[in-house]
N, C-alpha and C positions, 0 to 999 in steps of 0.2 A: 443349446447353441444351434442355432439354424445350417442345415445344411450346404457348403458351399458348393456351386454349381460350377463350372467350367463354359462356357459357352462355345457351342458346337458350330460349323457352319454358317461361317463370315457373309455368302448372298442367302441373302433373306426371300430373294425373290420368288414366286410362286409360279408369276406368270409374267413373258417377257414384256418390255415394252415401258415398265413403270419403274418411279424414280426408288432409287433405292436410296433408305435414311442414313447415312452416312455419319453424318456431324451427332452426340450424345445429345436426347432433350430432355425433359426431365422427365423423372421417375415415373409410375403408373400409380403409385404408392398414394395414398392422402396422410397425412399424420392427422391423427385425432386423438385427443387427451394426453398428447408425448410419446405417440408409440404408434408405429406404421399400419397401417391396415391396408388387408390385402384388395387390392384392384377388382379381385373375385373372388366370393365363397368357393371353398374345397367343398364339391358336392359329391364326391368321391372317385373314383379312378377312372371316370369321365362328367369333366366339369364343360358341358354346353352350354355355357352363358350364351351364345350366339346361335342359339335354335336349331342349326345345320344336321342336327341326326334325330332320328326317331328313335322315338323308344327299343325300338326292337334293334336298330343298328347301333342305341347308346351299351344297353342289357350286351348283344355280342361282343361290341368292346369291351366289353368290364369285366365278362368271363375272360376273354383272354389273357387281360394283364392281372386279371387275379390268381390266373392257373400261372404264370410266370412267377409271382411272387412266391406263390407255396412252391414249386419246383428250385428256384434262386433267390430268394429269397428279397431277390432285389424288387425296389418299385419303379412300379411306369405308369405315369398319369399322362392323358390326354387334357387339354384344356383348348377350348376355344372363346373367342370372347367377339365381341360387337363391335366393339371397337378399343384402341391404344389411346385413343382421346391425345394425342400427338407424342406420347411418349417411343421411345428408341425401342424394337422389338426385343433387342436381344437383353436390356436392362432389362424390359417388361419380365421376360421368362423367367431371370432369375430371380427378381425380387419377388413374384411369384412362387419357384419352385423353394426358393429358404424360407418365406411366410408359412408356405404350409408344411414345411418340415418333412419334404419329400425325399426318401432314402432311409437309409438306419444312419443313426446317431452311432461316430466311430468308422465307418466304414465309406459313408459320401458315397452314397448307389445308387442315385436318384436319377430318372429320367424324364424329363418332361416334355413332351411334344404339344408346339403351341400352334396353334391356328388362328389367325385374324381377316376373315375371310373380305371385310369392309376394306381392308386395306389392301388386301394380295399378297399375305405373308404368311410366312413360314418358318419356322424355329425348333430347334433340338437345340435341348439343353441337359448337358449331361455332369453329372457329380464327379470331382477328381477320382473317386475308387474306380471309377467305369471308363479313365478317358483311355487306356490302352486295349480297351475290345473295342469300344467305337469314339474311333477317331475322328478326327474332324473332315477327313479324305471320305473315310465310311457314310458317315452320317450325310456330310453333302451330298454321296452317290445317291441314298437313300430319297434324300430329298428328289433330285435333278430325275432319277432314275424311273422312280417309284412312284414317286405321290405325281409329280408336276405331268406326268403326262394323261392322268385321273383330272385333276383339278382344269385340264385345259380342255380338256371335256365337259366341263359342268359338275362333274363327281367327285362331291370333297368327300363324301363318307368313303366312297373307294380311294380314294388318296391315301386318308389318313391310316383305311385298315391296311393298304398293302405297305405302310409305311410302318405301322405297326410288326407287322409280320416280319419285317424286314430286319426292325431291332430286335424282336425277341428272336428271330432266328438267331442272330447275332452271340446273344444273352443266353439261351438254352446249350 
């Protein structure tokens, strides 16, 4: 049974100025053969479908939420993608984060921070086990605090690592 995700931090927004999705559009999801397929390959605990990090800034994110995992055993995936192809971010993230089965089974630990950099969004998405350490209050800080003032710079890899940093300080 796929993890159920909680959805974290209702402004999506990244960077001021732009219309934020309000209204539900449909899923990111395609069905094929009777059975959902995900929007993106899990390429592992950082999924760059949208090219925005280097190798070497991908490898540093991955130790980190790897060394998180073996310490709490909890997981934290980064994903970015190219684009939502008009779907709602925050559906995106979850049907995402349950496709690939992010968190332990039993426990809903999952974390998944999404980045849509074509659109100027922004999403935490966090599994019911984890929603009483980051909260929705938390997590927007994080956002609003952390990353957004990186990304209005120019600097998503520093966004998303000091936003990293932010939950696993959280998390440890």
């Amino acid at each position: 049974m796929p993890v159920r995700l909680l959805l974290l931090c209702a402004a999506a927004l990244a960077i001021p100025g732009l219309k934020a999705q309000t209204a539900p559009q449909e899923t990111a999801s395609q069905e094929t053969a009777g059975r959902a397929e995900p929007a993106v390959a899990l390429a592992g605990r950082v999924t760059d479908a949208a090219g925005i990090f280097s190798v070497g800034q991908e490898e540093a994110l991955s130790r980190k939420l790897e060394k998180l995992e073996r310490s709490t055993r909890h997981q934290m995936v980064v994903a970015t993608v190219a684009s939502l192809d008009g779907a709602e971010i925050g559906s995106f993230t979850t049907d995402l984060a349950n496709q690939w089965g992010i968190g332990r089974k039993g426990h809903d630990d999952g974390v998944v921070l999404l980045v849509a950099p074509n659109e100027q969004l922004v999403r935490i998405a966090v599994g019911f086990g984890l929603e009483s350490v980051l909260t929705d209050a938390y997590c927007q800080g994080v956002i609003d605090k952390k990353m957004i003032p990186h990304f209005r710079k120019g600097d998503l890899y520093g966004g998303v690592n000091a936003g990293v940093d932010a939950l696993i300080e959280r998390l440890d």
